[in-house]
C-alpha positions in Angstrom: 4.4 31.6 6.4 4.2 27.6 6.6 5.6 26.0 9.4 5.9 22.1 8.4 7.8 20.2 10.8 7.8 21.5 14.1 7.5 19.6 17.7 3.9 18.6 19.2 4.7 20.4 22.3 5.5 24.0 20.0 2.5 23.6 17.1 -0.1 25.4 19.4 1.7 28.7 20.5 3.5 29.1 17.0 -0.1 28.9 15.7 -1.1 31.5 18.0 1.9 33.6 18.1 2.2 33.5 14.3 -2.0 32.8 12.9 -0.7 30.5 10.2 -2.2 26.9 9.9 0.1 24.4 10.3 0.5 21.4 8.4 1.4 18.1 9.4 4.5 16.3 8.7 4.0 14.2 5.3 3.6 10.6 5.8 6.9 8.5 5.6 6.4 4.5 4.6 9.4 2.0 5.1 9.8 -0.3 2.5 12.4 -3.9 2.0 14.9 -2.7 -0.7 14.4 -4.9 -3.8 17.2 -7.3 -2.4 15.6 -7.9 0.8 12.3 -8.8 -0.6 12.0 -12.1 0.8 10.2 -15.0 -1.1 8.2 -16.3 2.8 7.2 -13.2 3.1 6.1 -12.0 -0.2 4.2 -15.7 -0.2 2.4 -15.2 2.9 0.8 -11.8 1.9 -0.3 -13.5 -1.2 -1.8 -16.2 0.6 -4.8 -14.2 1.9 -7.6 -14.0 -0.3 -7.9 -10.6 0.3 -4.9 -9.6 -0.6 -4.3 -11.2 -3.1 -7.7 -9.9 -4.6 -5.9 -6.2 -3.8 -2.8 -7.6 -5.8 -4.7 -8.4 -8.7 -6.5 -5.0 -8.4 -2.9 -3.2 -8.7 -2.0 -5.5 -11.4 -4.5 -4.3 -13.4 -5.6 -0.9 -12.5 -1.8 0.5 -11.7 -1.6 2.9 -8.9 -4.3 3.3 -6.8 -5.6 5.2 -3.8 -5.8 2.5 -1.5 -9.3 3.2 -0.3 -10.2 1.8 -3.7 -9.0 -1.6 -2.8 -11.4 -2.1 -0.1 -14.0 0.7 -0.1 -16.5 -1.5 2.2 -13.8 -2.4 4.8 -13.5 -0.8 8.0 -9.9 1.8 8.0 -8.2 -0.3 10.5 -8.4 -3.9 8.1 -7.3 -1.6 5.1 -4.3 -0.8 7.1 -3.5 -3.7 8.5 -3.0 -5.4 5.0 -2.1 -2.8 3.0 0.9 -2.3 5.5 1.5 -6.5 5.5 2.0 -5.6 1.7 3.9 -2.9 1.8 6.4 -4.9 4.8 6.6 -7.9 2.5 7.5 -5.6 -0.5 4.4 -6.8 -2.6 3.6 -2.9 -3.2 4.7 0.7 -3.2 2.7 3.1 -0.9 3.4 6.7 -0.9 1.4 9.9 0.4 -0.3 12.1 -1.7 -1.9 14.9 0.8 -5.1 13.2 2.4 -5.0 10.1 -0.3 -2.5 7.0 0.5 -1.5 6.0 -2.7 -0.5 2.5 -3.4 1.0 0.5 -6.5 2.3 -3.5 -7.4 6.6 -3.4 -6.7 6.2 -5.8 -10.2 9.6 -4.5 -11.5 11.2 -5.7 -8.2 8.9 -8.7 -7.7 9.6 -10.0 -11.1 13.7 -9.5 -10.8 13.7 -11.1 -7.5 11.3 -13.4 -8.5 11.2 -14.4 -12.0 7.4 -15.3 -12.9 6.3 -15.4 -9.9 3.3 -12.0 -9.6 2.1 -13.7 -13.1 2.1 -17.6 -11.9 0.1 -16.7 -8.5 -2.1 -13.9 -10.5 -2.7 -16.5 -13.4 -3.6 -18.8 -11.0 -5.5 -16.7 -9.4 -8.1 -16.3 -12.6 -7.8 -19.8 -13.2 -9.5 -20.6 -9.4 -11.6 -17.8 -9.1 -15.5 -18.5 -11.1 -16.9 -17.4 -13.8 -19.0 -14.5 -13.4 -22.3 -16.4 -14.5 -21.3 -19.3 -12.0 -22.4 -17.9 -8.8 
């Protein structure tokens, strides 16, 4: 027997009382439907470097576990712009047991947006320098 959802104040004695191992409730993300997608919005999560380097990650790689996208930052700074992209409707985060997994809205982007993901990502290669520069 698997209790799933059940009240903090209950968890402990239904444990007891029943020796099962309760989960915790799945994660639930909010996300802008496609039509409130919001172009200030969407242009101000771009406009971190950071996140925009995450943005071109997703464009590329797909879905992602979004530990990938900064695996040398500290938890709380993965969360905190991983959930201003998710609020802007930049990307798609969804749960997937212990792993947050996280992918580029492009489909919604681009028909809100027409060109837009592949103007700023374009420009994006265009500013960043070559490899042997550095």
């Amino acid at each position: 027997m698997i209790v799933r959802e059940v009240s903090h104040y209950y968890r402990a004695e239904i444990a007891a009382r029943f020796k099962v191992v309760l989960m915790a409730p799945s994660r639930v993300y909010e996300h802008p439907d496609a039509d409130e997608i919001a172009i200030p919005r969407v242009l101000f999560a771009l406009s971190e470097p950071l996140r925009l380097s995450m943005v071109r990650m997703l464009a590329e790689r797909g879905e992602v576990d979004s530990i990938e996208l900064g695996p040398d930052l500290p938890r709380s700074t993965l969360t905190h712009h991983t959930g201003l992209l998710r609020e802007s409707g930049v990307v798609f985060v969804r749960a997937e047991g212990r792993k947050c997994m996280i992918r580029l809205r492009r489909d919604d982007l681009e028909a809100r947006f027409p060109g837009l993901i592949n103007t700023v990502l374009d420009g994006y290669q265009e500013a960043a320098p070559a490899k042997g520069d550095a």
